[in-house]
C-alpha positions, 0 to 999 in steps of 0.5 A, a space after each residue: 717861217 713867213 707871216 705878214 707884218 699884221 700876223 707878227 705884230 698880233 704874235 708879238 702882243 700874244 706872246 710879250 703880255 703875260 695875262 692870260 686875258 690880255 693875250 685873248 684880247 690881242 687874239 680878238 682884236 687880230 680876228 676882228 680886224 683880220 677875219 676867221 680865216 687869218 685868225 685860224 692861220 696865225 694859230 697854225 703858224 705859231 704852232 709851226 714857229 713854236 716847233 722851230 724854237 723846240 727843235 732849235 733848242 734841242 739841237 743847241 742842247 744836242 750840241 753842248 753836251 757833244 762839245 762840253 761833255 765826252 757824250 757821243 753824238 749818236 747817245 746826244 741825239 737820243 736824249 728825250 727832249 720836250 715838244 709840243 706833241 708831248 706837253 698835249 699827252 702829258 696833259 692827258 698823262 697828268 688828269 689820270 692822276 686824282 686832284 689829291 695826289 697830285 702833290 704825291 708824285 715827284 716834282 719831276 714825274 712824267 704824271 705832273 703836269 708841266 714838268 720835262 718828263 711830262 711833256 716829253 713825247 717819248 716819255 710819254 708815249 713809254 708811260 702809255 704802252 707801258 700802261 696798256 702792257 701793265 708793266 711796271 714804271 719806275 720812279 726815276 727820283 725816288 729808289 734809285 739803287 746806290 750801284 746801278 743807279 736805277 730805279 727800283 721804286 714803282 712810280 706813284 704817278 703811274 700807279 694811280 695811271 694804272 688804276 684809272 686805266 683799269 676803271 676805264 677799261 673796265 666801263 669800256 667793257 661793261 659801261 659805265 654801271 657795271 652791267 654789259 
């Protein structure tokens, strides 16, 4: 990846501050100096250098655990890994469960936001069709049979997905009143 010394210095005072407001500042200053047009390039390609280090960090996974474990690099490159595409449905994933229930779901659930399985695109996008096919999604942390090792607990944070989905569903049919 190429970006001009002015678009580095302005990434590097974004990314080496840890306040919100001071990385919005260093945004600010950058599109004053530089114009909108830049501005706009420099969001584009930090997206773009954001996805390089996601993808070197899943492949520098990918190959520790072929090298450090008897995993088969065809099961290694499976491994669901977080992006940037899934950390942006997992927002979405997330507000689908009520602000009181939020603590309800696991700390690693893929309903709470932030955590791997939230912002793990793959992850993610099996929660949605599993949604819409109103299957069952299970917790991976809670119930998990002592033989098999797998889930046999619904998952809370799909549970309540579930029932916001079927709200929606319902006011995309009849409005939302209730009257079509």
């Amino acid at each position: 990846m190429e970006l001009s010394p002015q678009a580095r210095q302005a990434l590097k005072a974004v990314v080496f501050t840890e306040e919100r407001e001071a990385r919005v500042e260093a945004l600010l200053r950058f599109g004053a100096k530089a114009g909108a047009r830049p501005l706009l390039e420099l969001v584009v390609d930090l997206v773009a250098l954001a996805d390089e280090v996601i993808d070197n960090g899943r492949e520098h996974a990918v190959d520790l655990l072929i090298q450090e474990t008897d995993l088969h690099p065809y099961s290694a490159d499976k491994l669901n890994y977080p992006s940037l595409k899934g950390a942006l449905i997992g927002l979405e994933a997330a507000e689908r469960v009520p602000d009181h229930a939020r603590e309800r779901v696991c700390p690693g659930c893929a309903y709470r936001a932030g955590s791997v399985a939230n912002q793990c695109f793959t992850t993610q996008s099996d929660a949605d069709s599993v949604l819409e096919n109103g299957e069952a999604f299970l917790c991976h942390a809670r119930g998990i049979d002592d033989v098999s090792g797998e889930p046999t607990r619904p998952c809370i944070g799909h549970a309540y997905a579930a029932r916001q989905h079927a709200k929606d569903c319902m006011e995309d049919r009849h409005g939302p009143e209730g009257a079509a």
